[in-house]
C-alpha positions as CSV (number, residue, x, y, z in Angstrom):
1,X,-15.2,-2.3,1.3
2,X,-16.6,-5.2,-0.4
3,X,-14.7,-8.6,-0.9
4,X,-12.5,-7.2,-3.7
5,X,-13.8,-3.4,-4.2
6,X,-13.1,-0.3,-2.0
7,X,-13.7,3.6,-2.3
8,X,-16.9,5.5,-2.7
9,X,-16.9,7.7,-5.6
10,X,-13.2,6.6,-6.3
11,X,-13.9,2.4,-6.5
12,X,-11.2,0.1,-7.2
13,X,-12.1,-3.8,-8.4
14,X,-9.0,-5.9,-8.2
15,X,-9.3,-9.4,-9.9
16,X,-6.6,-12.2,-10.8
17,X,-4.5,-14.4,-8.8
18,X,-0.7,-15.6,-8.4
19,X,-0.5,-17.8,-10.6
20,X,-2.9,-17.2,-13.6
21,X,-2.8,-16.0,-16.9
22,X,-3.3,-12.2,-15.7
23,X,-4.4,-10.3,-13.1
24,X,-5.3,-6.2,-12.8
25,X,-8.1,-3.8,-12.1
26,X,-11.2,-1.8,-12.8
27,X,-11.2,2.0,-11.3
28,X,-14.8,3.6,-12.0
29,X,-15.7,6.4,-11.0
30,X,-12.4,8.7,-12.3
31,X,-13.3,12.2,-13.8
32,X,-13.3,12.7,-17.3
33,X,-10.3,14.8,-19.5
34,X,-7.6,13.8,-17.6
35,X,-4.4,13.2,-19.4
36,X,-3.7,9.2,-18.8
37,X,-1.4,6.4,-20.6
38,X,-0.1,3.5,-20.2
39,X,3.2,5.5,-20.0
40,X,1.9,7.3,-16.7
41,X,1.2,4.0,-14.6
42,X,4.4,2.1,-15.7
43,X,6.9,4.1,-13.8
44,X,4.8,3.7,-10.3
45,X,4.4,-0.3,-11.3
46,X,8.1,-0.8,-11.6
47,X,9.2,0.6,-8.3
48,X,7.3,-2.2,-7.3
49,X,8.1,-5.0,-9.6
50,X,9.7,-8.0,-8.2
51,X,13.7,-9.1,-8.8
52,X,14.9,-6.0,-8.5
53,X,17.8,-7.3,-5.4
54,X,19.0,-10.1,-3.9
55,X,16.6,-9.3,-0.6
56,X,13.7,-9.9,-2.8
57,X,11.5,-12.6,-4.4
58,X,13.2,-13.5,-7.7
59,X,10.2,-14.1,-9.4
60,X,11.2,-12.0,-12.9
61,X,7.9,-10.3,-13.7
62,X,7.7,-7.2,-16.2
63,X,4.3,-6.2,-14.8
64,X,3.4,-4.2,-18.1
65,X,0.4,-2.9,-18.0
66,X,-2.7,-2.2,-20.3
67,X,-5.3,-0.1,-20.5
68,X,-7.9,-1.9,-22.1
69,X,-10.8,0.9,-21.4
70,X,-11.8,4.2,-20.2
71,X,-9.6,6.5,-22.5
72,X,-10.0,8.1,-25.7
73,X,-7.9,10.1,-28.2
74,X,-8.5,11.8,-31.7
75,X,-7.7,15.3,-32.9
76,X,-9.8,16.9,-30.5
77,X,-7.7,15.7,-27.3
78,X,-4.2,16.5,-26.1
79,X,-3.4,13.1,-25.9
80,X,-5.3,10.4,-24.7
81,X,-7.2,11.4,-21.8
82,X,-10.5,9.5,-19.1
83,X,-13.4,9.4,-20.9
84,X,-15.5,9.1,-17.1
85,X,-15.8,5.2,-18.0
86,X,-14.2,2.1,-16.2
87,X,-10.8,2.5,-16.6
88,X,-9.7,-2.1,-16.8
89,X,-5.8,-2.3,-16.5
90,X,-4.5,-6.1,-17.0
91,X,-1.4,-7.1,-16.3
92,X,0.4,-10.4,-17.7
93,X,1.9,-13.3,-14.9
94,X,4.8,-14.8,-16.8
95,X,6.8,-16.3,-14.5
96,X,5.0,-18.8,-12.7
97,X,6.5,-21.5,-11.2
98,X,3.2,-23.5,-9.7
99,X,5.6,-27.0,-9.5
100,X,7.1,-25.1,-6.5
101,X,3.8,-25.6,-4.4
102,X,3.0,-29.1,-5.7
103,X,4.3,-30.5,-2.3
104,X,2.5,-28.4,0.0
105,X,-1.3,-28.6,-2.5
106,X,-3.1,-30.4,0.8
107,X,-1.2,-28.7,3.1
108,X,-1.9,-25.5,5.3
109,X,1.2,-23.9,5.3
110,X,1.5,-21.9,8.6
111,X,1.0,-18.4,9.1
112,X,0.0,-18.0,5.5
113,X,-3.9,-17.7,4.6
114,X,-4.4,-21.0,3.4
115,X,-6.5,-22.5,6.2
116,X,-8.8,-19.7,7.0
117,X,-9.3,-19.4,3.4
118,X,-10.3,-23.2,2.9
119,X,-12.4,-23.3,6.0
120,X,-14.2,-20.5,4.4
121,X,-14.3,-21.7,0.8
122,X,-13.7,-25.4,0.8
123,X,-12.0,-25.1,-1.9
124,X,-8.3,-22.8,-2.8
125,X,-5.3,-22.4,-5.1
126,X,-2.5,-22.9,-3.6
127,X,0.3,-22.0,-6.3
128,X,1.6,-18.6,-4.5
129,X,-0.9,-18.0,-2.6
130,X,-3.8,-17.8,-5.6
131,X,-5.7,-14.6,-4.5
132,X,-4.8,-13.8,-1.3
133,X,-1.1,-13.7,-2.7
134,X,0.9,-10.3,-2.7
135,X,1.0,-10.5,-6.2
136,X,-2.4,-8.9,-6.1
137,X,-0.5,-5.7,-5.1
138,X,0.4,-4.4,-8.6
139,X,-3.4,-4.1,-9.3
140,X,-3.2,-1.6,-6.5
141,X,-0.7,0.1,-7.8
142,X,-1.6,0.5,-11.2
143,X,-5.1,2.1,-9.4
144,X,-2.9,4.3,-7.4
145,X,-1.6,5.7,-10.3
146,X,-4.5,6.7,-12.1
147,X,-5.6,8.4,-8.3
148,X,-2.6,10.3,-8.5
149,X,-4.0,12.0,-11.9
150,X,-7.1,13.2,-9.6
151,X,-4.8,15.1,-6.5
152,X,-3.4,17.9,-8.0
153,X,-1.0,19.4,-5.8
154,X,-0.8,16.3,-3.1
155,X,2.6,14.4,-2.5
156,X,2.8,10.9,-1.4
157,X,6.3,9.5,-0.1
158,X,6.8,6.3,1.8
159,X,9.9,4.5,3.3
160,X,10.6,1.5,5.5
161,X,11.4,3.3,8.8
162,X,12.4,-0.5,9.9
163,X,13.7,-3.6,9.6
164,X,13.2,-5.9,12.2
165,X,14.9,-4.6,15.2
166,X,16.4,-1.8,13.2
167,X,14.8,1.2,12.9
168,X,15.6,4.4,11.4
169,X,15.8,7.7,14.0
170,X,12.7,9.6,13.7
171,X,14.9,12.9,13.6
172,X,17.0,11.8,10.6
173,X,13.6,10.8,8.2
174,X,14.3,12.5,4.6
175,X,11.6,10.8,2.1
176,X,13.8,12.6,-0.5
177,X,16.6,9.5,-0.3
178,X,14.5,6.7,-0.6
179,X,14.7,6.1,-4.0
180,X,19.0,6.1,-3.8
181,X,18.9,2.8,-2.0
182,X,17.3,-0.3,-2.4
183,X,15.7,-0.4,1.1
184,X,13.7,2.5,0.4
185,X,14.9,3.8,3.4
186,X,15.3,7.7,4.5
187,X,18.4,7.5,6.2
188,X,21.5,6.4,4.3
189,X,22.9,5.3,7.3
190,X,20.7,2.9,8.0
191,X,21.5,0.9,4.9
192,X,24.3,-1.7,5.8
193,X,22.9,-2.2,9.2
194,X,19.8,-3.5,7.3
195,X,22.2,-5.3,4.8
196,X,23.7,-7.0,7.5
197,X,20.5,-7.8,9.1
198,X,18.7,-9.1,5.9
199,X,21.8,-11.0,5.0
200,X,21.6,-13.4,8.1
201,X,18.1,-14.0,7.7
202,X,18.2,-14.6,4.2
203,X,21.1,-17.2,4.6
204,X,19.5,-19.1,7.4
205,X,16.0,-19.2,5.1
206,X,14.1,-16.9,7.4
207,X,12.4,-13.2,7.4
208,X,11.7,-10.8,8.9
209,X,9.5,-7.8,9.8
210,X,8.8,-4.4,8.8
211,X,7.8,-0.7,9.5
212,X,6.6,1.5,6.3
213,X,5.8,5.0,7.0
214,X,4.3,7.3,4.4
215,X,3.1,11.3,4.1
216,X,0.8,13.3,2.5
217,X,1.5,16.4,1.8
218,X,-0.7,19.3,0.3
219,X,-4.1,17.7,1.8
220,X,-6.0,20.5,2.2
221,X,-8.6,20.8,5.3
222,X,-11.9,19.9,5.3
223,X,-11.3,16.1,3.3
224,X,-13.2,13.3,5.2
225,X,-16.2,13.1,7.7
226,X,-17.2,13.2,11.5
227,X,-18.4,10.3,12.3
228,X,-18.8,6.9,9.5
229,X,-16.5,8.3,6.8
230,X,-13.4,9.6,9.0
231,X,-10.5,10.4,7.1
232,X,-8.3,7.9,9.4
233,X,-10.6,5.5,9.8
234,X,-11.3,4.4,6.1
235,X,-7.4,4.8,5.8
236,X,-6.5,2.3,8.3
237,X,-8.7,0.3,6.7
238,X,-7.3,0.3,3.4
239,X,-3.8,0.2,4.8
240,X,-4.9,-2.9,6.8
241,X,-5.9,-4.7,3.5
242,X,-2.3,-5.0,2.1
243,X,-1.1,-8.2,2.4
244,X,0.8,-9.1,5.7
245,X,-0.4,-6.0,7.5
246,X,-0.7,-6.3,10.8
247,X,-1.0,-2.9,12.6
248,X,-1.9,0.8,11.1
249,X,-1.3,3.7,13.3
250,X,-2.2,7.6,12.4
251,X,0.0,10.1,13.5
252,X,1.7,9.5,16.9
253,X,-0.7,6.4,17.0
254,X,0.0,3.7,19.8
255,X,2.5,6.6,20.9
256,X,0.2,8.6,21.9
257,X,-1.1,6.9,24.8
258,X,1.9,7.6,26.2
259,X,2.0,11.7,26.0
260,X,0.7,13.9,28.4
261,X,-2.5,16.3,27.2
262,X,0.1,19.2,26.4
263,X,2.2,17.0,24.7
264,X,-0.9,15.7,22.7
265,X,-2.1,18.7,21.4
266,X,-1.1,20.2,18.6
267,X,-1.0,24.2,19.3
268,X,-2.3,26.9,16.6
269,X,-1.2,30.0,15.3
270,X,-2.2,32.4,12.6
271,X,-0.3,32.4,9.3
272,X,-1.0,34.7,6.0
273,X,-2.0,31.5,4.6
274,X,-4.2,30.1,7.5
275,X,-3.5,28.4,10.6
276,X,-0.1,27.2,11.4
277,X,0.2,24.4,13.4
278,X,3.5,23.7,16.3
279,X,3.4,20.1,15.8
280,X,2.0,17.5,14.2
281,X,0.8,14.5,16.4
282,X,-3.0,13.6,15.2
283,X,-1.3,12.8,11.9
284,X,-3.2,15.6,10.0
285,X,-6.7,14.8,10.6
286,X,-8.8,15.5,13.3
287,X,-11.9,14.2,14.3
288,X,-11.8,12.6,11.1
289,X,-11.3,15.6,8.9
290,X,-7.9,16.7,7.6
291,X,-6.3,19.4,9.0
292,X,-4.0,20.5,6.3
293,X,-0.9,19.1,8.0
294,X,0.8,16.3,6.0
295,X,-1.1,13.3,6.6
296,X,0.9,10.6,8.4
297,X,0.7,7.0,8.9
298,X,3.1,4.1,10.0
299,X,2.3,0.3,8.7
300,X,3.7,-2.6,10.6
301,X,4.3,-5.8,8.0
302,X,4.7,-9.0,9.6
303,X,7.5,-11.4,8.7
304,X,7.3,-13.2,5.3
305,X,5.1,-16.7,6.3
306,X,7.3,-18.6,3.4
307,X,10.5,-19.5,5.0
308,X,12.4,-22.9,4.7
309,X,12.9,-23.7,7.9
310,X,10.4,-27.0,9.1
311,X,7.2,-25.7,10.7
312,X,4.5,-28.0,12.2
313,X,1.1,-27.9,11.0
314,X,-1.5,-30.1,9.5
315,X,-2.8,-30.7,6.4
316,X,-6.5,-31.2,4.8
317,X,-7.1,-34.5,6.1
318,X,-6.3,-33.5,9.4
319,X,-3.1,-35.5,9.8
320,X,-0.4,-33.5,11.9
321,X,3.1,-32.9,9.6
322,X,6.1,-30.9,9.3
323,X,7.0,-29.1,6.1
324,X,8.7,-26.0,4.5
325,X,8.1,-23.5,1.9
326,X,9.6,-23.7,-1.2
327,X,10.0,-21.0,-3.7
328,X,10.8,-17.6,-4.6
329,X,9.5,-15.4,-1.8
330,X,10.6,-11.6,-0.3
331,X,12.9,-12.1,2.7
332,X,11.1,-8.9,4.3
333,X,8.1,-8.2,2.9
334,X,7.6,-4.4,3.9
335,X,10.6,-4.0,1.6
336,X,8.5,-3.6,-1.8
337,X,5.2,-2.5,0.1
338,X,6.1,1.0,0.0
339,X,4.8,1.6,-3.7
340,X,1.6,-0.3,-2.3
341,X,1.3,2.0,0.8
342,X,1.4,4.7,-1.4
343,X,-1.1,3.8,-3.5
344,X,-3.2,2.7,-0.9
345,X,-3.4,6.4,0.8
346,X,-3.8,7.6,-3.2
347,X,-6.7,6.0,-3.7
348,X,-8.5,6.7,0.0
349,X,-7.5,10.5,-0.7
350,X,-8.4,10.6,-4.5
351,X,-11.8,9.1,-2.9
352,X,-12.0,11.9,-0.1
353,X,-11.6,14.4,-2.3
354,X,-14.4,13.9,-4.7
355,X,-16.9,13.1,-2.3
356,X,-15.7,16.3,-0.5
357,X,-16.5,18.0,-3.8
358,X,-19.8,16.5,-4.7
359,X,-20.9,17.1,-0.9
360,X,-19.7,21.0,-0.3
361,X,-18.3,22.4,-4.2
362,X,-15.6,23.8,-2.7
363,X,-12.6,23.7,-1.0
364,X,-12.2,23.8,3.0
365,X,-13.5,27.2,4.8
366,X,-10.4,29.0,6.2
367,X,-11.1,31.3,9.7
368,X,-10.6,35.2,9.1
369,X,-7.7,37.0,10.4
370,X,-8.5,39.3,13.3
């Protein structure tokens, strides 16, 4: 990854920040024919878009996008399909509020970005967080959407698995609820005990943390590499990158360490389709090639940095203060990064796929019977 690209064949350019006019992306690198509109990316951005409850930022954006390139339509299309050019998406910020941040302009607020970032640069924009913001995310989004065109026959599902203390019994996971709650989470029950929890915090001005799990499913073997290019390696990375990350595990991850070698391994047997696997704890990938198990993956998201209670820090001068953030910010974070996780794993996969392709031509060997 480069300082705002990722992928290989797949490459995703993000650009824009917080608080300007616009912000959105460039995909290059999408195959030509397929059927895409701006009609096809909407539905994934709104899942994400912000004000949707009262445990998120309020911050009313319509995040419609446009496709200002890479597609083409006349009489001898079905529709407007890729055209194998950059595909640039913008999407319009109108609801800035950039007076919220004038108090805090010299100040590095803590836990947030803004120091590294000016030690680095010497210079930032502070008004939401400028680039480094979350806002950025929709970009992602709108790219994931277009990498969904590429995996026929793949499913991506997140959900937040927990909230803060709370999390959701791994036994009772059904992605197929998600979307009937506003938690995206995969246990009904689950629901007012995180209602409760984000209630307290969000009175008292706090937030708090988050788990995000997401699968895969129809990934057939043979995507990824052995060694530089491992399946799970270039999707921790790209998980990693999402704003407020702070931990990426693949599989039975940090778990793991705890099983015993029996426990570990995840036992074969021969279908009429090809192997059949007993369990599933490398996550779908092994050795950095997937298996064709669902591919797994857990990402923990820190608590939201912009809370109201007084924090010390200092400012650019170097004097020592206290202050608070103002605003319109997420209580819990992780809540709205599920569309973001998912696109995340879209993009790495859609990537995998056609450099698997332009490598072997075809798809994964599968052992003989007998």
């Amino acid at each position: 990854m480069s300082h705002n690209t990722f992928g290989h064949l797949f490459r995703v350019t993000t650009w824009g920040e917080s608080h300007g006019p616009a912000l959105g992306c460039v995909v290059d690198g999408c195959p030509p024919g397929l059927p895409l509109s701006e009609a096809d990316i909407q539905p994934w951005l709104d899942r994400r878009r912000p004000g949707q409850g009262k445990f998120v930022t309020q911050r009313q954006e319509p995040d419609a996008v446009r496709i200002l390139s890479g597609v083409f339509s006349d009489e001898r299309t079905d529709g407007q399909v890729t055209t194998g050019t950059p595909i640039s998406m913008m999407i319009e910020n109108v609801d800035q509020r950039s007076r919220d941040y004038s108090e805090i302009a010299q100040a590095f607020r803590p836990g947030h970005a803004d120091y590294a970032y000016f030690a680095k640069y010497g210079v930032r924009d502070y008004r939401g967080g400028g680039r480094q913001s979350a806002r950025e995310t929709a970009a992602r989004v709108a790219a994931g959407a277009v990498a969904r065109k590429i995996l026929d026959g793949v499913t991506i599902r997140g959900a937040v698995v927990q909230i803060g203390p709370h999390a959701v019994d791994p036994g009772r996971i059904d992605f197929g609820v998600t979307t009937d709650n506003p938690f995206w989470a995969p246990d009904p029950e689950v629901v007012p005990v995180w209602e409760d929890h984000l209630e307290t915090v969000r009175k008292s001005g706090s937030s708090t943390g988050a788990v995000v799990a997401v699968e895969a499913t129809g990934v057939p073997a043979g995507w990824g590499a052995p060694l530089y290019a491992k399946l799970d390696a270039e999707l921790a990375a790209a998980l990693m990158s999402i704003n407020a990350a702070k931990g990426v595990e693949i599989g039975a991850g940090f778990a793991a360490a705890a099983l015993s070698g029996e426990e570990n391994a995840d036992e074969m047997r021969m279908g009429n389709d090809g192997p059949i696997f007993l369990s599933n704890q490398a996550g779908g990938i092994l050795g950095g090639i997937s298996t064709g198990q669902p591919v797994t993956a857990r990402v923990a998201f820190k608590p939201t940095s912009s809370i109201l209670s007084l924090r010390r820090s200092i400012n650019e001068a170097g004097d020592e203060i206290e202050l608070r953030t103002k605003g319109r910010h997420d209580p819990c974070v992780g809540i709205r990064a599920v569309p973001v996780v998912e696109a995340m794993v879209a993009c790495v996969l859609a990537d995998a796929f056609l450099r698997h392709r332009a490598q072997l031509g075809r798809e994964a060997f599968v052992p003989p019977r007998g």
